[in-house]
N, C-alpha and C positions, 0 to 999 in steps of 0.2 A: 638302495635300501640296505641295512644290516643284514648281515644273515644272509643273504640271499646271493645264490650263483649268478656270473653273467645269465646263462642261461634261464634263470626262472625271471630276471627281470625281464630279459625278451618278452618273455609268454606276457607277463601282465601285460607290458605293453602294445604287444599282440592283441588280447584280448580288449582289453580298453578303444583301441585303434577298429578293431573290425567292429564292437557294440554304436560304436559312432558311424561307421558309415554302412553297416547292412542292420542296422535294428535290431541285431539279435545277436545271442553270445553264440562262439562258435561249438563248432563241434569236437571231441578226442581226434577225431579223424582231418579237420581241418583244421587242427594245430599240428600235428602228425606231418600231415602234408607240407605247410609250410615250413616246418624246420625242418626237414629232411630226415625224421627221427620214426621209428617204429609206434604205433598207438601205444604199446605197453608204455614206450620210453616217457609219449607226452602223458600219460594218465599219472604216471610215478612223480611226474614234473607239478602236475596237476594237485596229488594227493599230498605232497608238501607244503604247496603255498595253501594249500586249507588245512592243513595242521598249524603254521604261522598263524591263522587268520586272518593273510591277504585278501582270502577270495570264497564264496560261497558257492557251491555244488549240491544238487539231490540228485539222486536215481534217474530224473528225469531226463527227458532230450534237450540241452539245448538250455539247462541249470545255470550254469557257472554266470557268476556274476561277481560284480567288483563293489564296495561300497564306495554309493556316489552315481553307480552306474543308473540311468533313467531311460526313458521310453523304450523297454524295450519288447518287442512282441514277442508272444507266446509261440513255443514251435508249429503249435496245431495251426498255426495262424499261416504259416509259409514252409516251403519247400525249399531245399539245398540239393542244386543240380549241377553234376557236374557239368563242364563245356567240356567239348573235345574236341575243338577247332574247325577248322571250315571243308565244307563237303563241297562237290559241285553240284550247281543245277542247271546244268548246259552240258559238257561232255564230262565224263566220270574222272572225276579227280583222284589224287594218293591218298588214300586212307591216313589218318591222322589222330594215334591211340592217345596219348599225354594227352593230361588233364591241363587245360590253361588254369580254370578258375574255376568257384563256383558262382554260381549265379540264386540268388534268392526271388522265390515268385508265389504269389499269391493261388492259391490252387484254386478257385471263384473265377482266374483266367483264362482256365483251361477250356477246351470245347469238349473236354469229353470229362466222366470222375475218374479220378484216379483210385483205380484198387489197394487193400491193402497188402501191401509188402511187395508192390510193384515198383519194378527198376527204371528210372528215370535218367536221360542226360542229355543235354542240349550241343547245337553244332551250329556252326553260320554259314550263313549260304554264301554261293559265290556262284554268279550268271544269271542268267534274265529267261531260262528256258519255264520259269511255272510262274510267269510274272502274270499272267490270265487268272492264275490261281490266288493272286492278292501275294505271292511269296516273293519279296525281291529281293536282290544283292544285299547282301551285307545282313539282312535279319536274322534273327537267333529263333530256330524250331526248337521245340521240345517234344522231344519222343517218349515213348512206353519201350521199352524195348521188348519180343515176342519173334515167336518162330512160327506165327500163322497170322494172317490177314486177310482183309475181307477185301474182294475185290471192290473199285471205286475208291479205296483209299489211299491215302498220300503215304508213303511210304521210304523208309532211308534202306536205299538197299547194296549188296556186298555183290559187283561184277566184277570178275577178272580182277581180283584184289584190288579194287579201285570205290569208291561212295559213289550215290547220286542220289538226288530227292525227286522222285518223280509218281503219277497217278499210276495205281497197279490194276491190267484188267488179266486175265484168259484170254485169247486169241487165237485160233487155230493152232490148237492144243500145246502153246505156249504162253511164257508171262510175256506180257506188252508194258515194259514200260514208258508210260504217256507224256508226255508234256503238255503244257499248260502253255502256248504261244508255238502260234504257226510260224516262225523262223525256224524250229527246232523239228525232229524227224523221230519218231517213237524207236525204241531198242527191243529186239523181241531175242528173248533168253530164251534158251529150253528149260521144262521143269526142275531139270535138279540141278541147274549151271547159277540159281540163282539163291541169295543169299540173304533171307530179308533181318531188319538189323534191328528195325522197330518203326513203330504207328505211328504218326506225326500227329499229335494233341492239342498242340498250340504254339503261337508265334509270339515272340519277343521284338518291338522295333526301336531305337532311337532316333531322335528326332534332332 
């Protein structure tokens, strides 16, 4: 198009590209993300092609749109969680901070409500140790992240700088954490060896 940087025709493209296959426009921060660029830089990127009159933005979450662009749902409508790749649920795997992707999910999927201005991010499993618990390989949990839970709950937790997704109880004045399938042996931490990282809310599976 005229006028326009390499750079800002990515974005449209960008934008046009993701409205098609997650239903919604993205976010300053996941355009951010994908180009490798600072929020300021993509919002500066942003605030141009809406002075052109490429593309349409309000104040709101999740605004920007293209003319032409159709179905696409309302923020209130879904969630934008980051992934952070795969934990173990068998022996404690490497911790794994990069963000792959985001994942969009209806919050009506949730088994629990989600509070406001609560921190959300999703990870996939890897092993068969809480496969009793319905969680098997390869499925995508979403957590709350939080620094206190309540026993009986599923839990992503930080041992010996390592993840594992396992049931959290008290035990002879230690955390026990459970597994969900008698192949596997419970881990008992002392209290302040352990690291919890967040609440497990709901599962994502493909088929």
């Amino acid at each position: 198009m005229k006028g326009l940087t390499d750079k800002q025709k990515m974005i449209l493209d960008f934008i046009n590209q993701f409205g098609q296959t997650e239903g919604m426009a993205p976010t300053i921060n996941e355009i951010s993300s994908h180009f490798g660029v600072t929020a300021a830089t993509a919002f500066a990127h942003v605030r141009a092609l809406q002075r052109k009159g490429l593309l349409n933005r309000s104040s709101k979450a999740r605004s920007i749109s293209l003319p032409g662009m159709q179905n696409m749902h309302h923020f209130s409508m879904n969630l934008s969680i980051p992934l952070l790749g795969r934990i173990s649920a068998g022996a404690p795997g490497e911790t794994e901070e990069h963000i792959e992707k985001y994942i969009t999910l209806d919050p009506s999927l949730l088994s629990r409500k989600v509070t406001a201005g609560a921190k959300l991010f999703a990870v996939k499993v890897q092993g068969e140790s809480m496969r009793d618990a319905g969680i098997l390989d390869g499925d995508i949990l979403i957590a709350q992240k939080t620094d206190s839970v309540k026993v009986g709950e599923v839990v992503i937790a930080l041992v010996d700088d390592a993840v594992t997704v396992k049931y959290i109880y008290l035990t002879k004045g230690q955390w026990e954490l459970r597994p969900a399938n008698p192949d596997f042996q419970s881990r008992f931490v002392p209290l302040d060896d352990l690291k919890v990282q967040g609440s497990v809310i709901g599962l994502v599976r493909k088929f």
